[in-house]
N, C-alpha and C positions, 0 to 999 in steps of 0.2 A: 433312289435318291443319290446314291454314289453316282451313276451314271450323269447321274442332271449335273450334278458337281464338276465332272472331268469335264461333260462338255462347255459349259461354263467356263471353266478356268482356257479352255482352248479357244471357244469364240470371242474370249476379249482381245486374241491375238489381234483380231479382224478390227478392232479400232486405231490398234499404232499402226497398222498397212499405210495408212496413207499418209502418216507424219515420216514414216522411212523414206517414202516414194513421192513426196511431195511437190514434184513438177511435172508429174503425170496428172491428167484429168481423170474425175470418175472412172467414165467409161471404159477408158483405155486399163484403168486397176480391174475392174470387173473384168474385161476381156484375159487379160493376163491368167489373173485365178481361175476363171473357169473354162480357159482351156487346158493350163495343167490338170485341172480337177477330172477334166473328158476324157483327156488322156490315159489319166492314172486308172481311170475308173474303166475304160476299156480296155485296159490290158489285165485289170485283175477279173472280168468279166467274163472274158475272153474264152473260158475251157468250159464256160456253164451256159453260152450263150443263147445255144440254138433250145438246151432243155429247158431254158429260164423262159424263152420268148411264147414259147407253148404255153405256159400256165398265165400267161396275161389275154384278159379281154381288151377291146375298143376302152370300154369307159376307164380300166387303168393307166394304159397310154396318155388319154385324155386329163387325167389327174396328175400323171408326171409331169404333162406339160405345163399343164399351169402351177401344179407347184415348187419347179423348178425356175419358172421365171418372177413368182410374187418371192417367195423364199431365200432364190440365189442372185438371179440375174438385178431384176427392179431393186430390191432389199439394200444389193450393196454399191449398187450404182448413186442409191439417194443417201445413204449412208455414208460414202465416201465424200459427198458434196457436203454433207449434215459437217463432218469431221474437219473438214476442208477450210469452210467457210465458219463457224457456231466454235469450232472445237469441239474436245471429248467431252468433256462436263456437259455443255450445253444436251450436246447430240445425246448422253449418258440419261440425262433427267429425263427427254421426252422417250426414250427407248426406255426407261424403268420403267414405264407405266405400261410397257404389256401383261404382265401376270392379270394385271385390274383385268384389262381387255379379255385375255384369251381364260379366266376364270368364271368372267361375267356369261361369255357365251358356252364355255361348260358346263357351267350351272344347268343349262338347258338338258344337259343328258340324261342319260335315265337311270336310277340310282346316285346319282351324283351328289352332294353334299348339300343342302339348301344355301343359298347366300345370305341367309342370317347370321347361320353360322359362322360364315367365312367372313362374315363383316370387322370381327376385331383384326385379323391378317390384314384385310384388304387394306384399311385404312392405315394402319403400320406401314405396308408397303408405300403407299402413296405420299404419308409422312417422309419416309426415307427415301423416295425417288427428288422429292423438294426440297430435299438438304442438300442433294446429291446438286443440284441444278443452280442452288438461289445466291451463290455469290454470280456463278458465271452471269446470270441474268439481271441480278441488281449492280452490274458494275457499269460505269457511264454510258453514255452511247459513242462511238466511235465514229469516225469519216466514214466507215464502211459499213453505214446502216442497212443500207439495200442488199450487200450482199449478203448481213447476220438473217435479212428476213426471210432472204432464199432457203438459206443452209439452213432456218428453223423452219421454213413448211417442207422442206425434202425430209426434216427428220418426222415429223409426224406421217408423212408419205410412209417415211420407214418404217414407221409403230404399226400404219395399216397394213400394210403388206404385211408384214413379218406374223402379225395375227392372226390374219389369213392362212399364212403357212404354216403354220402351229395348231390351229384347230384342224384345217381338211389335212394336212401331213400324221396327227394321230388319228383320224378316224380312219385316214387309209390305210393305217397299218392294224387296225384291229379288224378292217373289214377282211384285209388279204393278209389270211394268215396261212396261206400255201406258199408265200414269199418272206423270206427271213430278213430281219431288219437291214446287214450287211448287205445283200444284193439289191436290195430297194433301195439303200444310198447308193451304190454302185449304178444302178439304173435312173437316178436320178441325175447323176454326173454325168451319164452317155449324153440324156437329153439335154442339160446345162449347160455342155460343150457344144453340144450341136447349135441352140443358142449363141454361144459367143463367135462362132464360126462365123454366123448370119451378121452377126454385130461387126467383125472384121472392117468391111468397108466402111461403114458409118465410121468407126473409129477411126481410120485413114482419113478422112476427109474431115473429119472434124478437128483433126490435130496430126499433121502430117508427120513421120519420121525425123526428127529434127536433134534427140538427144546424142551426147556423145554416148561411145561404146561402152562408159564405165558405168552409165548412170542405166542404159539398160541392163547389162549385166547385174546390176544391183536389182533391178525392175524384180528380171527372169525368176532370180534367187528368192526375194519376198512372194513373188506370183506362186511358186511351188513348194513353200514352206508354210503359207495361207492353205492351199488347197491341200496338202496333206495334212497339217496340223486342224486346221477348223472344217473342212469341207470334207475329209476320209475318215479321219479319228473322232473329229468332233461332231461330226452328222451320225455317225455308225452309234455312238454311245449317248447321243438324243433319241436315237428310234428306236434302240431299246429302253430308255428309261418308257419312251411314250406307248410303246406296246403293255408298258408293267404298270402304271402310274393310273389313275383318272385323270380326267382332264381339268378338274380343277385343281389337283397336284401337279399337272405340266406346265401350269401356269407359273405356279410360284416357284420354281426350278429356276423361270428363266432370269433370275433376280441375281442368280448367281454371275451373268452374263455382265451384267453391271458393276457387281461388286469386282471380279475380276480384269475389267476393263479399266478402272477406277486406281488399282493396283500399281498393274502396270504401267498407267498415266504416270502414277506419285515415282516408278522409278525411272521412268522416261524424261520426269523433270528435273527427276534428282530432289525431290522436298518430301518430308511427314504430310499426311494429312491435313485439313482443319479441323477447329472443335463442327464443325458443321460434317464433313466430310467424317470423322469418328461416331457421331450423331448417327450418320445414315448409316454406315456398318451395322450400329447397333441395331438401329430400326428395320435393317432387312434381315438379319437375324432374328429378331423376335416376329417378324412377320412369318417369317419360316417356319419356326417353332410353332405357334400361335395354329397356322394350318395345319400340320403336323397331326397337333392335337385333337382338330376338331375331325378330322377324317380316321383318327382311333379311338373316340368317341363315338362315331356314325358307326364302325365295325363291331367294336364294343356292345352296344345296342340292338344289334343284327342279333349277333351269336346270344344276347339274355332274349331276347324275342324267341328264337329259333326251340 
């Protein structure tokens, strides 16, 4: 749970990325990040490489791949568009409602928690993912209706992806346990990069070199303070949490992702929360709890059975 927590407090970094870097396009913020992220992650790879590549199969390779593009690449290209365009609130409400997502299809594992149980959680969370959301959403419509519609289905893109990579990212790490959570973020960064590489020209051509030197320089600086903070520190201390956790527990982790996104919103604008915004604190906190409970209950039960 600690683990879920630090990386939480680290992936909300990845919501002000793109209010720092705000005359960069998506694309171009994802490419940034995940070449620092390729980078970094192949020179820390680098002395274990040739022993690391021996203990992976085809169908590994095959799983990094796609889950470094549903998870890193897609994830935060529609996310940065979600931020962009919607804002964090907006982009924050429809991204709270993964734990619902990625709990609902844990439930499906075996030993896993039944969903009746997790139903008082679940619905806490969803209270609190609609607190999180309901001023940004009840507030007028603006001239820029077309683009709030975009930047709200890139965020639900975002909720699917990211669930995606949240169920197959823990089941591969409990399938390949010849590989240690560290070097499977590390091998997931090699691929991720390799990715952004390929991305390169699309981003040239879709927004050609045009900024002054400071406002890259500011770029470079968020691009590899993102990929170490959330992509090295913050992936390394989700794949642990997700090797120790069930996956209906990795669900509700990711709750923290919100609340800390949320956070650093209120000091990025300079203001306290609302009574709506305190509301949802509260309700993802007892969401927490509430699961908590009901999976030391299920344990509890085991050990008077046994």
């Amino acid at each position: 749970m600690a683990c879920g927590m630090g990386a939480g407090a680290l992936w909300g970094l990845v919501f002000l990325a793109p209010e720092l870097v705000g005359d960069f396009r998506p694309l171009q913020l994802a490419v940034g990040r995940y070449l620092a992220y390729g980078i970094i992650s192949a020179m820390l790879i680098a002395p274990r490489w040739r022993a690391l590549v021996g203990t992976l199969r085809r169908r590994d390779w095959l799983a990094l791949v796609w889950l470094s593009l549903a998870g890193n690449t897609l994830y935060y290209i529609l996310l940065s568009t979600a931020v962009q365009d919607v804002g964090i609130a907006t982009t924050s409400l429809v991204i709270g409602f993964l734990p619902v997502a990625v709990t609902i299809i844990g439930a499906r594992d075996r030993d896993a928690v039944p969903l009746a149980r997790l139903a008082p959680s679940l619905l806490l969370c969803a209270a609190g993912a609609i607190c999180i959301g309901w001023q940004a959403l009840g507030r007028p419509a603006s001239a820029n209706s077309d683009r709030e519609l975009v930047g709200f289905i890139c965020a639900i893109g975002a909720l699917v992806a990211w669930t995606a990579f949240a169920v197959g990212n823990a089941r591969a790490l409990k399938r390949l346990d010849r590989v240690s959570v560290h070097d499977w973020n590390l091998l997931t960064g090699v691929v991720t990069g390799a990715q952004a590489v390929a991305l390169l020209p699309l981003s040239a051509a879709v927004d050609p070199i045009q900024h002054a030197v400071s406002a890259w320089v500011q770029f470079g600086a968020v691009s590899i303070a993102v990929a170490v903070a959330a992509s090295i520190l913050g992936n390394a201390l989700w794949n642990r949490m997700s090797r120790l956790l069930p996956m209906t527990m990795v669900g509700q982790m990711i709750l923290f992702e919100t609340l800390f996104a949320l956070l650093y919103a209120f000091m990025w604008e300079r203001r306290l929360p609302s009574p709506l915004e305190v509301a949802a604190f509260a309700l993802v906190v007892a969401s927490v709890i509430s699961c908590i409970t009901a999976h030391r209950s299920r344990q509890a039960l085991r050990h008077a059975l046994a």
